[in-house]
C-alpha positions in Angstrom: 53.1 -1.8 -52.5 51.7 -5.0 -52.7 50.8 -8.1 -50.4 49.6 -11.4 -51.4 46.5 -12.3 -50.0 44.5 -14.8 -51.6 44.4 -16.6 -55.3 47.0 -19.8 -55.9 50.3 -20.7 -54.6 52.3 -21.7 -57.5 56.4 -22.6 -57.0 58.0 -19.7 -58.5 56.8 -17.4 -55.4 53.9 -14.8 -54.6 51.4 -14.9 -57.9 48.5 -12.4 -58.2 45.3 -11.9 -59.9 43.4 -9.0 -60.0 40.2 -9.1 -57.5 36.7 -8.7 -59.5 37.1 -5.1 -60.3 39.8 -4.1 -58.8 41.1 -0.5 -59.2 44.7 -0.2 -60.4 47.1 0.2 -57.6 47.8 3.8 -59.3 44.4 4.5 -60.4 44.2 8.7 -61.6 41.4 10.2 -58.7 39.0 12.5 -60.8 39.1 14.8 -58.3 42.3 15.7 -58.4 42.6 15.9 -62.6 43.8 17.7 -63.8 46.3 20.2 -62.8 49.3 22.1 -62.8 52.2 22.1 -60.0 54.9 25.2 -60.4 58.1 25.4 -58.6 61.7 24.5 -59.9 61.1 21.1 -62.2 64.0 19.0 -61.9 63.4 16.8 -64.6 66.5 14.0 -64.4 66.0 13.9 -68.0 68.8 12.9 -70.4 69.9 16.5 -71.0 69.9 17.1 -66.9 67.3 19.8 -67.7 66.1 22.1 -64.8 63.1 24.6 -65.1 64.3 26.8 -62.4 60.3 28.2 -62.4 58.7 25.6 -64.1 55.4 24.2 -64.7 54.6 20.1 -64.7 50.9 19.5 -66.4 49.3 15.9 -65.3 46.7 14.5 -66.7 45.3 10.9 -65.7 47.7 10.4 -63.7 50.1 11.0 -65.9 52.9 14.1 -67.2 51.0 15.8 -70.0 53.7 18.7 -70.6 56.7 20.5 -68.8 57.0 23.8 -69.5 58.8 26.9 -68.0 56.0 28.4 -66.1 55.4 31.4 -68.3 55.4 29.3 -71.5 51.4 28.7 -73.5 48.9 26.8 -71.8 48.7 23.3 -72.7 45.0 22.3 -74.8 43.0 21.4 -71.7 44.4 22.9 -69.0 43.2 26.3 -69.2 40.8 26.0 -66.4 43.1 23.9 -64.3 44.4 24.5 -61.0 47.5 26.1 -61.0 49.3 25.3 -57.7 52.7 27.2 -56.4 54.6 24.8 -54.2 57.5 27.2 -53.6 60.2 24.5 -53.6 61.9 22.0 -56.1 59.9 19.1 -58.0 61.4 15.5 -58.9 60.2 12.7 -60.2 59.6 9.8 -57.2 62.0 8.0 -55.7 62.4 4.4 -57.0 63.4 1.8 -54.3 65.1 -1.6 -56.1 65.7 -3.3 -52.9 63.7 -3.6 -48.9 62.6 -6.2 -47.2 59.5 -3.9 -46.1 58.1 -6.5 -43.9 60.9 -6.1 -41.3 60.5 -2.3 -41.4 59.0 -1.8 -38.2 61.8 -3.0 -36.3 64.8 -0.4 -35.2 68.4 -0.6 -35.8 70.4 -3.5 -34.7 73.1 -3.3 -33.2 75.3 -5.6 -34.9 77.5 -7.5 -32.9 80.5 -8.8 -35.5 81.9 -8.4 -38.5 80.7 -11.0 -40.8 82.5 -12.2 -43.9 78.8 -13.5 -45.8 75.1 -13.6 -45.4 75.1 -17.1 -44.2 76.8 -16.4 -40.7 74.5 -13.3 -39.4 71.9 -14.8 -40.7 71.7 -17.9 -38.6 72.8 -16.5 -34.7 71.0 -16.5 -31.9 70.9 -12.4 -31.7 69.5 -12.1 -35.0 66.7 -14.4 -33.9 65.7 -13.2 -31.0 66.1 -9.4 -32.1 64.9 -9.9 -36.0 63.4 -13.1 -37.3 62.0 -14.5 -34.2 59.9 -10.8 -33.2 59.1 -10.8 -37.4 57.6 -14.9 -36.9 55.3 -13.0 -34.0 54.1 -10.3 -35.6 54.0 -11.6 -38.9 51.7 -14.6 -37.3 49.2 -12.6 -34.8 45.8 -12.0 -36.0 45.9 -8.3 -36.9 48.9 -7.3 -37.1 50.2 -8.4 -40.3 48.2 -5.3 -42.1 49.4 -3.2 -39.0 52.5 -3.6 -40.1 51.6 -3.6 -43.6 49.9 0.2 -43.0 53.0 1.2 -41.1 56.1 0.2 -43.3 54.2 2.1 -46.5 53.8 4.6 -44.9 57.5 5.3 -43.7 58.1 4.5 -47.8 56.3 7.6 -48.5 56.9 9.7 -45.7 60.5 9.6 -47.1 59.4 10.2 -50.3 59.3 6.7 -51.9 56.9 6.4 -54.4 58.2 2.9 -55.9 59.2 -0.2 -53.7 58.9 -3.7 -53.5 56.3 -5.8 -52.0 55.1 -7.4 -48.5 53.9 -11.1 -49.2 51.6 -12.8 -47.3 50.3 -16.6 -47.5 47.5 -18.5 -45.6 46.7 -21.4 -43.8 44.8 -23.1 -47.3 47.9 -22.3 -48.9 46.6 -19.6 -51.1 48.3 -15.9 -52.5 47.2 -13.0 -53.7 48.7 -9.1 -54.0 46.9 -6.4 -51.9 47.8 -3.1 -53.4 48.7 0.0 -51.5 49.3 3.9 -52.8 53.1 2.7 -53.5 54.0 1.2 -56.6 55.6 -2.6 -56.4 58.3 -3.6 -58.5 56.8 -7.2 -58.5 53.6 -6.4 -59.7 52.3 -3.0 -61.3 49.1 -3.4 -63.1 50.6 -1.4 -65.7 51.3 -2.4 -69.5 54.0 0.0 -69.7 55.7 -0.8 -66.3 56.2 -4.8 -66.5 56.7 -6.7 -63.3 60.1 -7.7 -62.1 60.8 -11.1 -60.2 61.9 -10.9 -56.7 62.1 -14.9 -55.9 63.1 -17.8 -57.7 61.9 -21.8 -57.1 64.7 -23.5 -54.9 64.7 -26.1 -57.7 65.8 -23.3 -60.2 68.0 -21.9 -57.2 70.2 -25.1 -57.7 70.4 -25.6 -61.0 72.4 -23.5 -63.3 70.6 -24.8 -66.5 66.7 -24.3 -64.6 68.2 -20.7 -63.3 69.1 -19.6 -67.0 65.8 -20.5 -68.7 64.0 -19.1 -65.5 65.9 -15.8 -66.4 65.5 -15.7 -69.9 61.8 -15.6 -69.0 61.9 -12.9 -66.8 61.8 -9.3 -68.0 63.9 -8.5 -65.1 65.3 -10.7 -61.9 66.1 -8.8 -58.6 68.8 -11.0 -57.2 70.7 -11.5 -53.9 74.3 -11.9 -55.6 77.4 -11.8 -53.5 76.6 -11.0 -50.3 79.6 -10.8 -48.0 83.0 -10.2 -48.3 85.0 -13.5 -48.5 85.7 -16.8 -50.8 82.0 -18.4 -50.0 80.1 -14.8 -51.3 82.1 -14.7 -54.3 81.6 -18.1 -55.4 77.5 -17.1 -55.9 78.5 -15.1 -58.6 81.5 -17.8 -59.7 78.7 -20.1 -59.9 76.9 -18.6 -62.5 79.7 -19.7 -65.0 78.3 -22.3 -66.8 80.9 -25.4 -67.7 80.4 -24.8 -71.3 81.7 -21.5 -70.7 78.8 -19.0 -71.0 77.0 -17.2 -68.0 73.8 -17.2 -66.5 73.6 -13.9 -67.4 71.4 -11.7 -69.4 70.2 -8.1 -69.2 67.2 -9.6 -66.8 69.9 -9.8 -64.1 69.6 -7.3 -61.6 72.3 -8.1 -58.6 71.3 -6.9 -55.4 74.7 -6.0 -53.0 77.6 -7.3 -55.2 79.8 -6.6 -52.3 82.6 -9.2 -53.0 82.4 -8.8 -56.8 86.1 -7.3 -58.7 86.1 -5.4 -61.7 86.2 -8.7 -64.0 83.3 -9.8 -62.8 81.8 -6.2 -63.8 82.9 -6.5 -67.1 81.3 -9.8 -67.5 78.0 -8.1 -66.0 78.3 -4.9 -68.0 79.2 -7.2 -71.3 75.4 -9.2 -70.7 73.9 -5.7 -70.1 73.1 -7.1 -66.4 72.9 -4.2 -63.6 73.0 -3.9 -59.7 71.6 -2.3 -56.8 73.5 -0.8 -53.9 73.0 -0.6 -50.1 75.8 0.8 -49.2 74.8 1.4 -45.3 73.6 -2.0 -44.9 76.5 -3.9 -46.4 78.9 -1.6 -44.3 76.9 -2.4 -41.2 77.1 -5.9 -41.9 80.5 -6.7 -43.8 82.3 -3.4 -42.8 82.6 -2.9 -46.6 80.5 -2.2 -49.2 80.5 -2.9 -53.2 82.9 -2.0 -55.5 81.1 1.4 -57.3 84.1 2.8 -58.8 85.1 -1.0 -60.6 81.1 -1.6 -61.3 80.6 2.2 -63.1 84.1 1.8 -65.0 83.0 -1.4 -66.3 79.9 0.5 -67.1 77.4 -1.4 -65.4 73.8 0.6 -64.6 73.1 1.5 -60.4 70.5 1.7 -58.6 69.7 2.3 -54.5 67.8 0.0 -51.7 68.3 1.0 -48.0 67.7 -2.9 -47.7 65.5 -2.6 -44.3 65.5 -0.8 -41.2 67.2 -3.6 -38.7 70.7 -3.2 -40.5 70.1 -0.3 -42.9 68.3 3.0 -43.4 64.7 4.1 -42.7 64.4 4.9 -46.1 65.6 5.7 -49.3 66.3 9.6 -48.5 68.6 8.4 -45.7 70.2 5.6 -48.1 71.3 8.8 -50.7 72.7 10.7 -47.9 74.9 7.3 -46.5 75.5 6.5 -50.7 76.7 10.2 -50.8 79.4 10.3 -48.0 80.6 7.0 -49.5 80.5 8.3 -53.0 82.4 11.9 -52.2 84.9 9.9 -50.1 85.7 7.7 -53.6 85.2 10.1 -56.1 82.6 8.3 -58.2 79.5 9.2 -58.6 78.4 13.1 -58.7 75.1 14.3 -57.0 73.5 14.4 -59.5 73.9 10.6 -60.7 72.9 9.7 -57.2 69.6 10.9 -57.5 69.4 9.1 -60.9 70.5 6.1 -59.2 66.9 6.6 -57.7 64.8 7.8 -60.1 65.8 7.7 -64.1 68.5 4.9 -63.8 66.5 2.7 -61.4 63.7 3.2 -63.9 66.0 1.6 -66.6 67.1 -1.0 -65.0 63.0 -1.8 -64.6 63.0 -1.4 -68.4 60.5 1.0 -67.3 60.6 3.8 -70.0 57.4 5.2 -68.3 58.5 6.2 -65.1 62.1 8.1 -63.7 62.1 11.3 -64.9 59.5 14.0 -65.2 58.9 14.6 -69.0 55.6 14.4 -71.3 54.0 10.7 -70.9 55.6 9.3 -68.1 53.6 8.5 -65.3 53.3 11.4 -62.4 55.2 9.9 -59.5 56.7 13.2 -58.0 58.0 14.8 -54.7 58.4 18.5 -53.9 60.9 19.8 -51.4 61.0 23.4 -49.7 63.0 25.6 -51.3 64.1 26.4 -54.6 67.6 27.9 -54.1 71.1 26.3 -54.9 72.3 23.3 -56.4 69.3 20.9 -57.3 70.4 17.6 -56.8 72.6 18.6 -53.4 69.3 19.8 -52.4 67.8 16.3 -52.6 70.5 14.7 -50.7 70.8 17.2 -48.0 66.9 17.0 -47.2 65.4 15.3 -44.8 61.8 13.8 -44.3 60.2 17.6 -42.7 61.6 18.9 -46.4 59.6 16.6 -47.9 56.0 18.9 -48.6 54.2 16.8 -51.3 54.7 13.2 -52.4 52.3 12.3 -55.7 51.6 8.6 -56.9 50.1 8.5 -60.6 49.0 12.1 -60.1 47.4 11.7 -57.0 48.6 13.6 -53.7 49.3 10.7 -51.3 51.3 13.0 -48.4 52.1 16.5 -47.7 51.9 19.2 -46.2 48.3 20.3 -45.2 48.7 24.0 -47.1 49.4 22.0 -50.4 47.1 18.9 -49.7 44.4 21.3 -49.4 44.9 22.5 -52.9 43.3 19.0 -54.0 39.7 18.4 -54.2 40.5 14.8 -52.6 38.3 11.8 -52.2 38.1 10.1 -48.8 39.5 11.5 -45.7 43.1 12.3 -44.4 45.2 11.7 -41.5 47.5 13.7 -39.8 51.2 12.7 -38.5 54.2 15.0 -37.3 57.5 14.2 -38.0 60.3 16.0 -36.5 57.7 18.4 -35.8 56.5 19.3 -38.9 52.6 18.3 -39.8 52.1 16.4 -42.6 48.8 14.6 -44.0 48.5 11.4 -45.4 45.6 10.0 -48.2 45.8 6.3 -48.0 42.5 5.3 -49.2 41.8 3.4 -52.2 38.5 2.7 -53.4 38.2 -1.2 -53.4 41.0 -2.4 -51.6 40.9 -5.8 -49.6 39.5 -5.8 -46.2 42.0 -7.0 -44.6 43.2 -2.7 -44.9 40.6 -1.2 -45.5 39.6 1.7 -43.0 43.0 1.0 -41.1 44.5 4.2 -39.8 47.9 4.7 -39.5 47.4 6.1 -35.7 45.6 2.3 -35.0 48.4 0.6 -37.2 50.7 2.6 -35.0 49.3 1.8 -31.5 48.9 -2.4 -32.6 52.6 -2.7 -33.5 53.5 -0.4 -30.1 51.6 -2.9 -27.8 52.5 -6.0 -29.9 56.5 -5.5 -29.2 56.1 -4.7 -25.9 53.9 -7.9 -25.2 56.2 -9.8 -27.7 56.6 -12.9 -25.0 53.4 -13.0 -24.0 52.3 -13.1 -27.9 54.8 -15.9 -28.9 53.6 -18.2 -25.9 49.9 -17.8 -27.6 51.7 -18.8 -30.8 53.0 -22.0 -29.0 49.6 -23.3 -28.0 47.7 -25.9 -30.2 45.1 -24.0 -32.7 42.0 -24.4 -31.7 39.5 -26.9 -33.9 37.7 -24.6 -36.4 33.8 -25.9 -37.3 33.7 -27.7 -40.8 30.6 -25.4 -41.1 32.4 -22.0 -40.5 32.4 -19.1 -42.8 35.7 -19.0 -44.7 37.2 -16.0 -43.3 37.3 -17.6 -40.3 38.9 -20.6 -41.8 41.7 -18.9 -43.3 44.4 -17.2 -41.4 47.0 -15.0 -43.2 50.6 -14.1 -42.4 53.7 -12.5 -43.5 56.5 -14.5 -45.9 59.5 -13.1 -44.0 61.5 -13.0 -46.9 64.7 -12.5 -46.1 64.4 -15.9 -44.2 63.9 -17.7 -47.4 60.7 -19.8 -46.9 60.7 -22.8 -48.6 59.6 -22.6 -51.8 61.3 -19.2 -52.4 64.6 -18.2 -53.1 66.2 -15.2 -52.5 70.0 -15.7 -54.0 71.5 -18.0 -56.0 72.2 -21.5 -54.6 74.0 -22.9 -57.6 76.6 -25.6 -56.7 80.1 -24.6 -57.2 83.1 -25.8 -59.0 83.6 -28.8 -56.2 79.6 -29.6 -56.4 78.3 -27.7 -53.1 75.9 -25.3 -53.0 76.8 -21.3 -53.0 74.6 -20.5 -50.6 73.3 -22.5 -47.3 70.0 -23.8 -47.8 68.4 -22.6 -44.4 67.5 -25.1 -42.4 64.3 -24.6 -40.0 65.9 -23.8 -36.2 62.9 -22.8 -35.1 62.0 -26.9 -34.5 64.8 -27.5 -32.5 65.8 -23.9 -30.8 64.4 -22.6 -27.5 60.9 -21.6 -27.8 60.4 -17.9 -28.7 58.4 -17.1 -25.5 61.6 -18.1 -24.1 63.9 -15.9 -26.1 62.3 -13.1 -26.9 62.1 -10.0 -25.0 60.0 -6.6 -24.8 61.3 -3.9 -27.9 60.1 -0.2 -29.3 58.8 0.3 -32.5 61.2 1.5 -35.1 59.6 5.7 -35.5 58.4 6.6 -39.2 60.8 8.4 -39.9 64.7 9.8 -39.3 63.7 13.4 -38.0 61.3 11.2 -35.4 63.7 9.5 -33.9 65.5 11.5 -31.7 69.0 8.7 -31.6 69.1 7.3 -34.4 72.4 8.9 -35.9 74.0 8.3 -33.0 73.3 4.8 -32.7 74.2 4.6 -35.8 77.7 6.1 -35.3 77.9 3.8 -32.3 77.7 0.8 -34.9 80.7 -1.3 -34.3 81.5 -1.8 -38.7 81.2 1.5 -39.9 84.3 3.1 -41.4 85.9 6.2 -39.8 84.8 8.2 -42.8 81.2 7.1 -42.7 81.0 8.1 -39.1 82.3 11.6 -39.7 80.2 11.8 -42.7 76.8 11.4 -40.4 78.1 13.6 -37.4 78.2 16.2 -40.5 74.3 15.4 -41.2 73.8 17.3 -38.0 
């Protein structure tokens, strides 16, 4: 995960450079390296192979063989630790879409059915239970890397070793990418893992001709397309027609939610080799309907998973393949076992990532081990929940687990311990160098910050409302700069999220949001007391059933989660 925290503000979005020496956000730990995990090896390879007792060999911080456990010791590895998890190894999951700086809110409870992104998105319950509670804690000095601490942690909890990033900006107007233990699509550090754009310049956002060069320069673009079921969503992707008859399309296109997309528009996407990522819980929440899988996978377009965020979607990916699941059984398309490539060896694809989705020889060790090593591998992925969950590894190194396997590693710095859904698990968060700004923040202080700061959300927003004090010429510049979160699925200016491309009548696809904070009631006013969205599913003692309570949700969805027990 990454946050921008310092360096300069350029249009095209959150830019980062590399502190003075800064580690790699996946850096291999030496005292970890080598060594061997056994169990069943569920490589999501090509050839769908499974090691049913199999051995996976890494090696600075990344796969150096796969072998069936019994096979010849890889060169190297003969004094290696050989460590018997007793369950079932995959590669990490890959997250293509969350807004992870909204993660610490709960569930909404949505109160219509909307027909496009442009009418929830704009209401006064949406502000005063999302956006305006996200403009508090995003703007109160420390709790942006409270909640920074917090929402990566529920990524790997879940087993999430791959997501997207939190951006911050400043009062002096500057940017720069903190790095956490998760991976960010946006920005890797990694030769063999290029970065993917998340936000486009308004002025490329309205102009077909801009958007097109802007893509043809990206290695990949993950793109709000479509959002909504109705005329107005379906005209984003309309829009990207040009007049001369080709498409601002190209294999860098990533569509995010496609819900009001047909099967000719698949075709067109498939034909530019463009791909899509699905959040099928959150688009049912909001729309009542989700995209089209069986038209987009006949028209042979690649999928991949985002649980979106937490106030209209899941808690985290593993809940997202359990929703994707009840959907995909009730459709026929997609088996279990493409699910879980949908997040892990097809998500990696549509990356362009050829270093990361599977677990085979030289590609990097993101991996997660759950209990158990008996019946069918992929439904055992899907069926687990976050307590299943007993290692989670980032570029070879342990970063949460269960404390029997954690203590097989020889690890540098301390751990924390957590329970979820009664179960003890241990976290490794540090990271040698990391900005300030984190460093040395526990997830129990992260925890108790955000706990106190919703409760005392009123309170906070009227200190928000006051003038800002006069700060000395002479003062030190950390006290001079103040930093807080780009709440990006309210489109700050600057940044796109989707497509505003004018349609065929010259009007933008997509409202340009306006700022209604200005002339709306003050927040202080609006905003009330709320609870802290828990880490993780098995924590939170209702949240299937407030799910099932959800106004939107088809009858099938709801008698698929009563199922999840």
């Amino acid at each position: 995960m990454t946050i921008p925290m310092a360096g300069e503000t350029r249009p095209q979005g959150p830019i980062s450079e590399p502190g003075p020496g800064g580690p790699s956000p996946v850096a291999p730990d030496p005292a970890v390296d080598p060594y061997v995990l056994l169990g069943r090896v569920v490589t999501v390879d090509d050839a769908w192979t499974v090691f049913d007792r199999g051995a996976v060999y890494v090696r600075g911080g990344s796969i150096a063989a796969v072998t069936e456990a019994g096979a010849p010791v890889p060169p190297g590895f003969e004094a290696a630790p050989r460590i018997a998890t007793g369950g079932s190894i995959y590669p990490g999951l890959i997250e293509l879409h969350n807004h992870l700086s909204y993660d610490a809110l709960r569930l909404w409870d949505v109160p219509d059915t909307y027909p496009n992104r442009d009418r929830w998105s704009t209401g006064p319950v949406y502000r005063r239970l999302v956006s305006g509670p996200m403009q508090v804690l995003g703007r109160t000095a420390g709790l942006p890397e409270a909640v920074v601490r917090y929402v990566e942690m529920k990524c790997l909890l879940g087993g999430t070793t791959t997501s997207q990033g939190i951006a911050l900006y400043s009062n002096a107007g500057i940017q720069r990418y903190y790095f956490g233990v998760v991976r960010n699509v946006e920005e890797t550090r990694d030769p063999d893992l290029p970065d993917a754009a998340t936000r486009i310049p308004d002025v490329d956002a309205t102009d077909a001709g801009r958007f097109l060069a802007r893509l043809s320069k990206s290695s990949r673009l993950l793109l709000h397309l479509s959002e909504g079921t109705d005329a107005a969503a379906h005209a984003h992707f309309e829009s990207l027609h040009l007049p001369d008859g080709s498409w601002a399309i190209t294999p860098a296109l990533v569509g995010i939610h496609c819900v009001a997309l047909k099967r000719p528009d698949y075709d067109v996407m498939a034909s530019r080799g463009a791909s899509m990522v699905w959040s099928p819980l959150s688009n049912l929440l909001l729309y009542g309907a989700t995209a089209d899988i069986a038209a987009a996978r006949a028209a042979g377009v690649t999928i991949g998973l985002g649980s979106d965020w937490s106030p209209s979607g899941s808690k985290n990916l593993l809940f997202e393949l359990k929703v994707a699941r009840i959907v995909a059984q009730q459709t026929g398309v997609l088996s279990d076992r493409e699910l879980v490539a949908a997040a892990t060896r097809d998500a990696a694809r549509i990356l362009g990532w050829a270093a990361l989705g599977s677990i085979e020889a030289g590609r990097r060790a993101d991996l997660i081990v759950t209990g158990g090593r008996q019946g069918d591998p992929y439904a055992g992925l899907l069926t687990a929940g976050e307590p299943d969950i007993e290692l989670v590894v980032v570029a070879g190194v342990p970063r949460a687990g269960r404390p029997a396997l954690m203590g097989r590693f020889a690890l540098a710095g301390q751990t924390e311990s957590v329970r979820i859904g009664g179960a003890q698990r241990l976290i490794h968060a540090q990271e040698p160098g990391v900005d300030p700004v984190i460093e040395g923040l526990s997830l129990a202080e992260a925890t108790a910050r955000l706990r106190t700061a919703l409760r005392d959300l009123p309170r906070l927003a009227a200190e928000l409302e006051k003038p800002m004090p006069a700060i000395a010429a002479g003062a030190p510049a950390q006290e001079r700069t103040s930093w807080s979160l780009v709440l990006d699925h309210d489109e700050p200016a600057g940044i796109a999220l989707r497509p505003h491309l004018p349609d065929a009548a010259g009007h933008p696809t997509a409202a340009l949001e306006a700022d209604f904070a200005a002339a709306a009631v003050p927040l202080s006013q609006l905003l009330q007391g709320l609870v802290l969205d828990p880490l993780t599913v098995a924590g939170d003692a209702d949240f299937v059933d407030r799910l099932i309570a959800e106004r939107n949700l088809p009858a099938f969805v709801v008698d698929g989660l009563r199922q999840l027990g």
